[in-house]
C-alpha positions in Angstrom: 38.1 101.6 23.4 35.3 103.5 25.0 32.4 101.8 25.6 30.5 104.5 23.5 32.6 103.8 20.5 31.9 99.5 20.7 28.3 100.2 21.3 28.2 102.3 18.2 30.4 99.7 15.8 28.3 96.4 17.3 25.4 98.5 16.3 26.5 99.3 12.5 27.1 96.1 12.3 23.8 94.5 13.5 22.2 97.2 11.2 24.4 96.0 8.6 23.2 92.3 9.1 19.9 93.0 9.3 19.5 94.7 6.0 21.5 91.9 4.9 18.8 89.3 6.4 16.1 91.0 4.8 17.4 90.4 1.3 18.2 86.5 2.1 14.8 86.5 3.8 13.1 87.3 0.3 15.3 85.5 -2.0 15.6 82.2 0.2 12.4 82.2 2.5 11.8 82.9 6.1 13.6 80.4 7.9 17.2 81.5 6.1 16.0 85.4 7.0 15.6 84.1 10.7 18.8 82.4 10.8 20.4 85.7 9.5 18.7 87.7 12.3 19.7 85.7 14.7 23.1 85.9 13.9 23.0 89.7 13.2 21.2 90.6 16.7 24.5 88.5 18.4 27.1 91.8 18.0 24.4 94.4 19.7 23.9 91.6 22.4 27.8 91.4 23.2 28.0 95.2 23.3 25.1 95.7 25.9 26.6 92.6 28.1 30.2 93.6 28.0 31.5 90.9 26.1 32.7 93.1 23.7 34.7 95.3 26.0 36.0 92.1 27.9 37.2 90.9 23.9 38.5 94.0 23.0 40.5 94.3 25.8 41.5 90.9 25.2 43.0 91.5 21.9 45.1 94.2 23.3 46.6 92.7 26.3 49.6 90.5 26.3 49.1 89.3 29.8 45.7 88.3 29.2 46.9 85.8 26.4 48.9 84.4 28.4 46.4 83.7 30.7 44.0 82.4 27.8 46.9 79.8 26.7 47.3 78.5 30.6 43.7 77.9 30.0 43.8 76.0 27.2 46.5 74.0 28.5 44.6 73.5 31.6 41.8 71.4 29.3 44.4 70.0 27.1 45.9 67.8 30.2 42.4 67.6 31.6 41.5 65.7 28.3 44.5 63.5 28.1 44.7 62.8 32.0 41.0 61.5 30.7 42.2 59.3 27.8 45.1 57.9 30.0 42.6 56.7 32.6 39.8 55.3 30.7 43.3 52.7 29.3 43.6 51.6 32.9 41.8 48.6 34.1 39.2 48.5 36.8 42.4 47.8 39.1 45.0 50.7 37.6 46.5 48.2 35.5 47.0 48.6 31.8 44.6 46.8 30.1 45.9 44.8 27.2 49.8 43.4 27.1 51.1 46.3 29.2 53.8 45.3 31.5 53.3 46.1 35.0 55.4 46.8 37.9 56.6 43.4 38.2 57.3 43.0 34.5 54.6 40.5 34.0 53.0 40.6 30.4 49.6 41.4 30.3 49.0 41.1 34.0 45.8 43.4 33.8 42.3 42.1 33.2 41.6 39.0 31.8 40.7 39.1 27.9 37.4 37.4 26.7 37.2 35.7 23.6 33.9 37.2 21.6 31.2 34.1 21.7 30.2 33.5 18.0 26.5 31.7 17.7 27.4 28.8 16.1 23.8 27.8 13.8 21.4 30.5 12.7 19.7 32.8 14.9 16.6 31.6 16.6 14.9 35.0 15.2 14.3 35.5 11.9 15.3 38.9 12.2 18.2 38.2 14.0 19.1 35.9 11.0 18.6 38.4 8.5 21.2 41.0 10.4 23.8 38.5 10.6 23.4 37.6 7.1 23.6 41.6 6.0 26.8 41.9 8.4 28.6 38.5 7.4 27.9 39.8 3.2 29.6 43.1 4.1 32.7 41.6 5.6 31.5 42.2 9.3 32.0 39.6 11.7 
């Protein structure tokens, strides 16, 4: 498409949006008119950056798909090359029972056990939490 021929649509359909606006504007009050002109001026914006051009010729362009899905997997490892690594220990064990190399179990990082106060809380606010929490099931 011409770039004549996006400017002209993304500008029918700000138009569009604007009129649009105006009515929500006067039924539901200025800040929901705003909102609506805000999101009507975005199509005319794209068209006089080139984003539209860049999308259109997106759409039409097998080769550029491919290139948007080795992108997405590109962040899709990323993210789970993330979640694997935040599992290791501080020494690239598996935390936990894991086995590791040697086939020990749970060779990793030492578990703590969580220290439970054993009388009431020397605050009285403190008390009060532990109270809510212990009523709701929350240990």
């Amino acid at each position: 498409m011409g770039d004549e021929m996006l400017f002209m649509i993304s500008l029918g359909i700000t138009v569009l949006g604007l009129v649009i606006s105006y009515g929500v504007g006067k039924r539901r009050g200025a800040a929901s008119g705003l909102r609506g002109v805000s999101l009507s001026l975005i199509p005319l914006a794209a068209a006089l950056t080139g984003v539209t051009e860049f999308i259109a010729d997106l759409v039409l362009s097998p080769a550029r798909w491919v290139g948007v899905a080795l992108a997405g997997l590109a962040v899709l490892l990323y993210l789970v090359s993330g979640v694997m690594l935040s599992r290791r220990g501080p020494g690239g064990a598996l935390e936990g029972g894991g086995r590791t190399a040697r086939g020990e179990q749970g060779a990793g990082r030492p578990r703590r056990a969580v220290e439970r106060s054993a009388g009431p809380a020397a605050d009285p606010e403190m008390a009060e939490i532990e109270e809510i929490l212990r009523r709701r099931g929350i240990t």
